[in-house]
Biopython code that builds the backbone (N, CA, C, O; Angstrom):
import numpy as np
from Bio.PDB.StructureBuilder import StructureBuilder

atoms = [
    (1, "UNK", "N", (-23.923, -0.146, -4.907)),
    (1, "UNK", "CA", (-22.846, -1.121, -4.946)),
    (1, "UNK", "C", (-23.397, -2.455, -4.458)),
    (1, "UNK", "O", (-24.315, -2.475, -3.639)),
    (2, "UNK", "N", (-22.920, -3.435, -4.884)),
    (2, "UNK", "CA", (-23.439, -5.151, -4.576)),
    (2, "UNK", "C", (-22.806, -5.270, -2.820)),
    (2, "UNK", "O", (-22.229, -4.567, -1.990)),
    (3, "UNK", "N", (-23.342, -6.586, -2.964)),
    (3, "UNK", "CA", (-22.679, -6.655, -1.438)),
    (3, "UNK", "C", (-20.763, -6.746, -0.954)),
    (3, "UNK", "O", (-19.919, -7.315, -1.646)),
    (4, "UNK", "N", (-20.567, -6.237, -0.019)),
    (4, "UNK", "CA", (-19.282, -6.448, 0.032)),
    (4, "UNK", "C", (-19.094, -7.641, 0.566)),
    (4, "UNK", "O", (-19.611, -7.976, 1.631)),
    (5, "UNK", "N", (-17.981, -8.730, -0.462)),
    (5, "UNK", "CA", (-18.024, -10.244, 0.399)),
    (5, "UNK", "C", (-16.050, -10.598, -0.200)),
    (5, "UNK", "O", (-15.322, -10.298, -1.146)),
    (6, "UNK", "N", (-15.994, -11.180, 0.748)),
    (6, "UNK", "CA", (-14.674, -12.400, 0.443)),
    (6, "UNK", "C", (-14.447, -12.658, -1.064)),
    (6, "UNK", "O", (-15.437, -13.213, -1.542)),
    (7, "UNK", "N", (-13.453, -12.436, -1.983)),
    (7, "UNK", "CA", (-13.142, -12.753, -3.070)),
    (7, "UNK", "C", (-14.022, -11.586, -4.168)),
    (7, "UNK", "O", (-14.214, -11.615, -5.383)),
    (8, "UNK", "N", (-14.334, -10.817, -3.331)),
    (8, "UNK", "CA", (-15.247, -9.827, -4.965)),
    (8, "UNK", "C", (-14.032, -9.354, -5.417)),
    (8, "UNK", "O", (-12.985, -9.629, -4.831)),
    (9, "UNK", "N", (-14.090, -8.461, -6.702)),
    (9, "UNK", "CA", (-13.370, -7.665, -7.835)),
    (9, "UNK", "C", (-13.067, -6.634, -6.825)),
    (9, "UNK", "O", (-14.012, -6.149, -6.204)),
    (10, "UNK", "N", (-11.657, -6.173, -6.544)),
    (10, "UNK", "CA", (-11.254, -4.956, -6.441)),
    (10, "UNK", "C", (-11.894, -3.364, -6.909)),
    (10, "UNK", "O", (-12.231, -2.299, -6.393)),
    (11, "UNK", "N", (-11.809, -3.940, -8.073)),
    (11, "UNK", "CA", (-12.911, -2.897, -8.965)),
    (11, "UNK", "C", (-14.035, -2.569, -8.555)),
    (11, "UNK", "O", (-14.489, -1.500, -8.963)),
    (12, "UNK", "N", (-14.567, -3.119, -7.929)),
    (12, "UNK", "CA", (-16.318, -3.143, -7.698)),
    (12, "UNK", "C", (-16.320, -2.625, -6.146)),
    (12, "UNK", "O", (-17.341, -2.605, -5.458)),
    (13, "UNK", "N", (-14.797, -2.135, -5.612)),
    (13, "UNK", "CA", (-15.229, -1.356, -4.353)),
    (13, "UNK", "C", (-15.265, 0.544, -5.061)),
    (13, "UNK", "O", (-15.010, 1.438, -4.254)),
    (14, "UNK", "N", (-15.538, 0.856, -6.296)),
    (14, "UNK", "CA", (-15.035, 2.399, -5.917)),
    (14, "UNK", "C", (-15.106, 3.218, -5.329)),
    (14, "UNK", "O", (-16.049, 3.221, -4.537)),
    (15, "UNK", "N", (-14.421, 4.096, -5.337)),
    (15, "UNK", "CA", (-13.850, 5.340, -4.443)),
    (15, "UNK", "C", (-13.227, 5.092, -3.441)),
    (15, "UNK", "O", (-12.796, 6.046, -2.793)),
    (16, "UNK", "N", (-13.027, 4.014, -3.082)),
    (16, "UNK", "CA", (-11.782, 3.465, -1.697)),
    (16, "UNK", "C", (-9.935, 4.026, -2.166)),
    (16, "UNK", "O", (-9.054, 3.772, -2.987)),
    (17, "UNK", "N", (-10.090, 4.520, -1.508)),
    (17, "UNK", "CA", (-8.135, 4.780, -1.353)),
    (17, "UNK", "C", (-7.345, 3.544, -1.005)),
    (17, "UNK", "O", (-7.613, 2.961, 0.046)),
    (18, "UNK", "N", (-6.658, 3.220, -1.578)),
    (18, "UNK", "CA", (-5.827, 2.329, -1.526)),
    (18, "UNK", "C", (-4.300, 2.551, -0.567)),
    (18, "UNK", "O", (-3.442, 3.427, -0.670)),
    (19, "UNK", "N", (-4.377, 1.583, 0.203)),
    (19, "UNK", "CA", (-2.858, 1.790, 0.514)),
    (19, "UNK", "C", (-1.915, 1.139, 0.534)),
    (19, "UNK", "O", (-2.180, 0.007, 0.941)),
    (20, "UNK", "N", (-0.454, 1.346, 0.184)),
    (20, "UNK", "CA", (0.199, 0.220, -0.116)),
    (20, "UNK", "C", (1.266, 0.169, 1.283)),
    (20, "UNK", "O", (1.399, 1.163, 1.997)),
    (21, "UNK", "N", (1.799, -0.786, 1.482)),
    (21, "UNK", "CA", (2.596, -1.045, 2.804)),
    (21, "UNK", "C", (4.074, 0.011, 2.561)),
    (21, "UNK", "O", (4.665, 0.280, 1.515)),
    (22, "UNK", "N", (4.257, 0.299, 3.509)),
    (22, "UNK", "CA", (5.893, 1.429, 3.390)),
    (22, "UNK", "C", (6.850, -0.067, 3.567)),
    (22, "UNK", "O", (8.005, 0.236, 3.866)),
    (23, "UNK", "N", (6.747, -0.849, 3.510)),
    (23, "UNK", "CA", (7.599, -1.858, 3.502)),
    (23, "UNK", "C", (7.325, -2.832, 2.216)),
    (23, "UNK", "O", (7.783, -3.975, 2.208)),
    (24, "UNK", "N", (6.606, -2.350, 1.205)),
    (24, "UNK", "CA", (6.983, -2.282, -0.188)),
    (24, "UNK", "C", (8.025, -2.203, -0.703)),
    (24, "UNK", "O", (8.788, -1.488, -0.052)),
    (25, "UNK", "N", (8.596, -2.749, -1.907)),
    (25, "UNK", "CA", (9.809, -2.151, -2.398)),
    (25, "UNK", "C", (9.213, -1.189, -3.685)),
    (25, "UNK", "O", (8.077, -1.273, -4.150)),
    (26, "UNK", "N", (10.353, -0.198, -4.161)),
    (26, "UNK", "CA", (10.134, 0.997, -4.663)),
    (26, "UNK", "C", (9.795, 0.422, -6.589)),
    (26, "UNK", "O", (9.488, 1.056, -7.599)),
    (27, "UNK", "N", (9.995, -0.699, -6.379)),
    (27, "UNK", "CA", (9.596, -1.474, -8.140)),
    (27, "UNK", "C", (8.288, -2.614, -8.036)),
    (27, "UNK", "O", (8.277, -3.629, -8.732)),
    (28, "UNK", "N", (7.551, -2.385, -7.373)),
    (28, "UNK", "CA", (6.641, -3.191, -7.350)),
    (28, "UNK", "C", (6.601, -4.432, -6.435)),
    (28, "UNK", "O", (6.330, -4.389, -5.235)),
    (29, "UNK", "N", (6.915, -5.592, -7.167)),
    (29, "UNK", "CA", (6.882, -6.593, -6.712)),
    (29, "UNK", "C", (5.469, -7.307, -5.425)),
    (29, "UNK", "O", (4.339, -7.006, -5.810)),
    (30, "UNK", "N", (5.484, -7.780, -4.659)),
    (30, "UNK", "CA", (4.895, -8.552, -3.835)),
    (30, "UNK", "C", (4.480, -7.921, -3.177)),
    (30, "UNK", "O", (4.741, -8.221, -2.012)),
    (31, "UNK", "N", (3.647, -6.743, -3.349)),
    (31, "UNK", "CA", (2.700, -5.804, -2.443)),
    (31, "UNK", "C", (1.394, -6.118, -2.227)),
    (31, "UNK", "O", (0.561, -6.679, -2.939)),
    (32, "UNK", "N", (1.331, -5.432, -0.568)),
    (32, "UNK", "CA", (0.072, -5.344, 0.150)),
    (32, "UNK", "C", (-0.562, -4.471, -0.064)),
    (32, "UNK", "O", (-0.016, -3.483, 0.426)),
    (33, "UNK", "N", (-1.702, -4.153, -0.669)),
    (33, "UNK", "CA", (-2.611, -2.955, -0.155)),
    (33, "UNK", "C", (-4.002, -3.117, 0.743)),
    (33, "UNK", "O", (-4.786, -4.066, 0.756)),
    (34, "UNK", "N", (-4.030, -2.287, 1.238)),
    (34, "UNK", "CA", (-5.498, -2.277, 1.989)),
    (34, "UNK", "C", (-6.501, -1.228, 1.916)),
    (34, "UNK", "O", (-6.076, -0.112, 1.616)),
    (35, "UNK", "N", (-7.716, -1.357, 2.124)),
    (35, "UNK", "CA", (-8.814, 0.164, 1.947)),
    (35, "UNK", "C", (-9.057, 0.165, 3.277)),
    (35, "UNK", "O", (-8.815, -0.929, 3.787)),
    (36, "UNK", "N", (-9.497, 1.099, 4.119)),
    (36, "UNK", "CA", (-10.805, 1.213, 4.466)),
    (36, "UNK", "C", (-12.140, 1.564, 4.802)),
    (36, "UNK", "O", (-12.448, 2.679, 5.223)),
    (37, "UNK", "N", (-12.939, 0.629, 4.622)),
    (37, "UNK", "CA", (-14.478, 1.033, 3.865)),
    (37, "UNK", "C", (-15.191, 2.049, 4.487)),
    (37, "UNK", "O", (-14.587, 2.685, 5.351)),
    (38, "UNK", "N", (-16.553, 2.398, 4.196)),
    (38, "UNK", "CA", (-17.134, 2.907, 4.718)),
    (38, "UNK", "C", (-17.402, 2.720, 5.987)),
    (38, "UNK", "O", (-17.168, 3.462, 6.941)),
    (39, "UNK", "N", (-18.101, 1.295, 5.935)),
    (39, "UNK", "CA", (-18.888, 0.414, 6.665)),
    (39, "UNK", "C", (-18.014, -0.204, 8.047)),
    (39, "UNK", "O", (-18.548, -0.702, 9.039)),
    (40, "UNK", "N", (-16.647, -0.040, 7.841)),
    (40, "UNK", "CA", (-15.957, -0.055, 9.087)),
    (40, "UNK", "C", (-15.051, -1.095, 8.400)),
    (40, "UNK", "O", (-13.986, -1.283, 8.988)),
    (41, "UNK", "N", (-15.177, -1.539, 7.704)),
    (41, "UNK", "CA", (-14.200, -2.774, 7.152)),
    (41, "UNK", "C", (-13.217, -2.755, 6.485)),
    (41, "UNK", "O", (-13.164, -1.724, 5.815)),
    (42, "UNK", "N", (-12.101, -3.648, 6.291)),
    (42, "UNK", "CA", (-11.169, -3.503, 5.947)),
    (42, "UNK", "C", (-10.535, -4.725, 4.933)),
    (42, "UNK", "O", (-10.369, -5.916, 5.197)),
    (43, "UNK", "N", (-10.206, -3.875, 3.502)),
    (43, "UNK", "CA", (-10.161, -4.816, 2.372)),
    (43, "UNK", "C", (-8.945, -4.923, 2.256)),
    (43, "UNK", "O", (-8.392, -3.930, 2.730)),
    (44, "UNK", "N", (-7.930, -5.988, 1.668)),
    (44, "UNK", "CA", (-6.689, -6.130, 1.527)),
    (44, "UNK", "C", (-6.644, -6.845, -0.358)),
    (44, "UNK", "O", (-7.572, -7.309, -1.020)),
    (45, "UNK", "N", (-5.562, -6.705, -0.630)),
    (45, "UNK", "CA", (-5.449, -6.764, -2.151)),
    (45, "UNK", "C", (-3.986, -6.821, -2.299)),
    (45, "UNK", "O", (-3.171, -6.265, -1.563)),
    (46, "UNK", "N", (-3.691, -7.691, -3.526)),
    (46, "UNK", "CA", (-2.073, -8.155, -3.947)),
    (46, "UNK", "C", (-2.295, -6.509, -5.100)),
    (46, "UNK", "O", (-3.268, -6.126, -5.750)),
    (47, "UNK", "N", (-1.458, -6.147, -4.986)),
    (47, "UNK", "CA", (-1.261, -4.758, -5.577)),
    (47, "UNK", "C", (-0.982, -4.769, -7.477)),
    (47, "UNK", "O", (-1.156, -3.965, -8.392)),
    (48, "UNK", "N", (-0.410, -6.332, -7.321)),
    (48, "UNK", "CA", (-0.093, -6.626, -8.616)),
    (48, "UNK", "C", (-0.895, -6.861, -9.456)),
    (48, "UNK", "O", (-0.646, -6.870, -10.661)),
    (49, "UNK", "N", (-2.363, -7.166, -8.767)),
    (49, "UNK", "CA", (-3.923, -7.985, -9.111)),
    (49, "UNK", "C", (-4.769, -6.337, -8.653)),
    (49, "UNK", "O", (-5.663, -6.366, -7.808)),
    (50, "UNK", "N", (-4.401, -5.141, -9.242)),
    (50, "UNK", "CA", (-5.552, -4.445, -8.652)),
    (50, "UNK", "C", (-6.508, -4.632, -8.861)),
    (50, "UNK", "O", (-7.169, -4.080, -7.981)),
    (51, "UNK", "N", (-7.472, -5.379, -9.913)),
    (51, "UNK", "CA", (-8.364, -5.815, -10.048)),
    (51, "UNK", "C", (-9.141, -6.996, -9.559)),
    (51, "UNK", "O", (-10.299, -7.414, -9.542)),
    (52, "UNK", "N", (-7.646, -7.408, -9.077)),
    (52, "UNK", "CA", (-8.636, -8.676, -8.852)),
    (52, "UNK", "C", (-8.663, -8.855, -7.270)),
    (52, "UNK", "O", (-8.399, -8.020, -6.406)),
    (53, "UNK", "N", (-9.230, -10.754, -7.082)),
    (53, "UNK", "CA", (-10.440, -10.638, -5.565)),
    (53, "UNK", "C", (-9.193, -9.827, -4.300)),
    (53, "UNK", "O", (-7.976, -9.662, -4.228)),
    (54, "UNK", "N", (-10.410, -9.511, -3.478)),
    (54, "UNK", "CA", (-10.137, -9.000, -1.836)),
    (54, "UNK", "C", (-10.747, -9.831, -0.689)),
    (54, "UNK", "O", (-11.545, -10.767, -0.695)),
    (55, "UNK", "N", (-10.054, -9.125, 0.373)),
    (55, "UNK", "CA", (-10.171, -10.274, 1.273)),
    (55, "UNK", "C", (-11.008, -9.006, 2.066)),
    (55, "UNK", "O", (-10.610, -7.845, 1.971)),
    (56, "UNK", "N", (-12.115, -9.351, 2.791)),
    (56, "UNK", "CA", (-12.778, -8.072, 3.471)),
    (56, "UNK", "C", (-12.517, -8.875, 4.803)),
    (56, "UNK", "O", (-12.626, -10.087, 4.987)),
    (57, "UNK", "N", (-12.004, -7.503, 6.019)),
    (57, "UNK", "CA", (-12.011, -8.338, 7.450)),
    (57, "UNK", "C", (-12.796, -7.349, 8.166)),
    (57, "UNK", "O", (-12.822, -6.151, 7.884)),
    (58, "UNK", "N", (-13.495, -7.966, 9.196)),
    (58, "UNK", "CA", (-13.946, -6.528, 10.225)),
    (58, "UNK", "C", (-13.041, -6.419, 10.744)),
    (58, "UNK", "O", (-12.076, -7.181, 10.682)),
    (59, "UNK", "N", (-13.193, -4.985, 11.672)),
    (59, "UNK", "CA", (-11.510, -4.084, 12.249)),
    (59, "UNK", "C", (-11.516, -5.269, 13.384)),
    (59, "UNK", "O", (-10.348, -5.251, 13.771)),
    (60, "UNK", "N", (-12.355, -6.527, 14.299)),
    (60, "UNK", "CA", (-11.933, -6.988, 15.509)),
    (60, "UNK", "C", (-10.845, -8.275, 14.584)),
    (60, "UNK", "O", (-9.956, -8.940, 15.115)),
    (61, "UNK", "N", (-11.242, -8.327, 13.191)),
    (61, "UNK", "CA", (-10.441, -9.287, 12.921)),
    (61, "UNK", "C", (-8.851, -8.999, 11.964)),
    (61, "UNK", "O", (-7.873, -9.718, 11.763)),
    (62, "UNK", "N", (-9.218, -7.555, 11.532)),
    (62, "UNK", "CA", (-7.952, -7.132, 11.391)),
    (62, "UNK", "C", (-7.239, -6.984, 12.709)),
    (62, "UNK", "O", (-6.080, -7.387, 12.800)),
    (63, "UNK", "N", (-7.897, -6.391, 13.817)),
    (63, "UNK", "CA", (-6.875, -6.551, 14.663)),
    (63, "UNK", "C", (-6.317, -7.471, 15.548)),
    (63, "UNK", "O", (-5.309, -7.463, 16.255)),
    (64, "UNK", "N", (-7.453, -8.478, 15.285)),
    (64, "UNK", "CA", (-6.118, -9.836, 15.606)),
    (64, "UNK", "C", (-4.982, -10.105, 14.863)),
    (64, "UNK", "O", (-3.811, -10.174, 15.236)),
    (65, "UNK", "N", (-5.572, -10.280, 13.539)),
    (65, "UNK", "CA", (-4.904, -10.391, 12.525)),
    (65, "UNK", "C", (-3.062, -9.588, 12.881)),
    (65, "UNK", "O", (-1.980, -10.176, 12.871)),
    (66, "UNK", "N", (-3.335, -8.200, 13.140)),
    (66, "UNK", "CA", (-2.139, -7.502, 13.109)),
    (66, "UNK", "C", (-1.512, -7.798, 14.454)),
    (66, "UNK", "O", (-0.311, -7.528, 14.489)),
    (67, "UNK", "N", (-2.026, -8.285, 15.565)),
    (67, "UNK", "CA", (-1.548, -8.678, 16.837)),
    (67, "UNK", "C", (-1.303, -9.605, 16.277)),
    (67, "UNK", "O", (-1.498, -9.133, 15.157)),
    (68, "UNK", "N", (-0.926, -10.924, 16.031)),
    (68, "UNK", "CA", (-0.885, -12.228, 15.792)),
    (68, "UNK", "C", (0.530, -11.821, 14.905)),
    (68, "UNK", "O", (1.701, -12.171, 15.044)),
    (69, "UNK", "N", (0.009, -11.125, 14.159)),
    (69, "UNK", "CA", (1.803, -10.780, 13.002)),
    (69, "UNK", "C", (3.018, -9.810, 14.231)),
    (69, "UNK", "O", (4.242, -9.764, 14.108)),
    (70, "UNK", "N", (2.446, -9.352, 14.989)),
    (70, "UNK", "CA", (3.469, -8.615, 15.961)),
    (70, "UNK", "C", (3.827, -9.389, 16.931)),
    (70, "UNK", "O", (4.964, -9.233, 17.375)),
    (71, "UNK", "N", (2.919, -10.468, 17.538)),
    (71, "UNK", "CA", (3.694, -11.533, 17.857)),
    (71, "UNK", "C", (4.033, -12.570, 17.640)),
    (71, "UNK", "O", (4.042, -13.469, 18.481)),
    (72, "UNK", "N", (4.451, -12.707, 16.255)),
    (72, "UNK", "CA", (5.502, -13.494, 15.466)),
    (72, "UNK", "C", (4.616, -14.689, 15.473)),
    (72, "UNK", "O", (5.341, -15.650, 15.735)),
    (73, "UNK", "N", (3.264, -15.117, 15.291)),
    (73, "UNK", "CA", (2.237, -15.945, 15.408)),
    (73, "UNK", "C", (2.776, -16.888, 14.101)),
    (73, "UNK", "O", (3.083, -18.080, 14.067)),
    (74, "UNK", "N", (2.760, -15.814, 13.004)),
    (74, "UNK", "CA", (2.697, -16.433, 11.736)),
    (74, "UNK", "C", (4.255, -16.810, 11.319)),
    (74, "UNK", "O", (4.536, -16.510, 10.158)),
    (75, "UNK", "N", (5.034, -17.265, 11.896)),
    (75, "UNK", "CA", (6.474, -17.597, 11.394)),
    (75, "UNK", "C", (6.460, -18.905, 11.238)),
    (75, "UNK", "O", (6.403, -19.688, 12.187)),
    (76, "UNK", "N", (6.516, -19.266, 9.951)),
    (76, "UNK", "CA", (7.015, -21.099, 9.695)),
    (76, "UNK", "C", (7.299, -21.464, 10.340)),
    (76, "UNK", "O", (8.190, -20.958, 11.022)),
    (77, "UNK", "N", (6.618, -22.906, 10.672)),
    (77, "UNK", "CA", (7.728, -23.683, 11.695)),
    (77, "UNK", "C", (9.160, -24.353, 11.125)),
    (77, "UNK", "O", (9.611, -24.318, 9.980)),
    (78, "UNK", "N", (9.724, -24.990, 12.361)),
    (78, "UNK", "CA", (11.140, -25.234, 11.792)),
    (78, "UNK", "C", (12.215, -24.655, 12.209)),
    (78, "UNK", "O", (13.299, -24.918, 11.689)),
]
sb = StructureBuilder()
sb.init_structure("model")
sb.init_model(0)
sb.init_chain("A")
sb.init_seg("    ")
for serial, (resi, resn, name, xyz) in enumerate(atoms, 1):
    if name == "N":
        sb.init_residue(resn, " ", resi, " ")
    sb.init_atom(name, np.array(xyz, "f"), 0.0, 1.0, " ", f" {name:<3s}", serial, name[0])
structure = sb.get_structure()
């Protein structure tokens, strides 16, 4: 497999399991999915684009990432 980087083809990770958020709705729409890799990393993908680019994070930056969304970091201002 090529290197794993920021914006590659979905496609070009195979054999990763995909997962989609339980806070999906049951018709598609505006879904999250995520893998994760072998290598410890963690890919995210618009579900609607399975093919297309991913965002690769290491787990210290997914887990800011998911701390930062639990404390309401990312809410518009206003």
């Amino acid at each position: 497999m090529s290197s794993i980087r920021n914006g590659m083809d979905a496609s070009a990770l195979a054999g990763v399991t995909w997962i989609k958020s339980r806070h999906s709705g049951p018709t598609g729409g505006n879904c999250v999915e995520v893998a994760f890799l072998a290598g410890g990393g963690i890919a995210m993908r618009n579900s609607r684009y399975p093919g297309g680019p991913v965002l690769i994070f290491t787990r210290a930056e997914w887990d800011a990432f998911l701390g930062g969304a639990r404390e309401g970091e990312f809410q518009p201002a206003g």
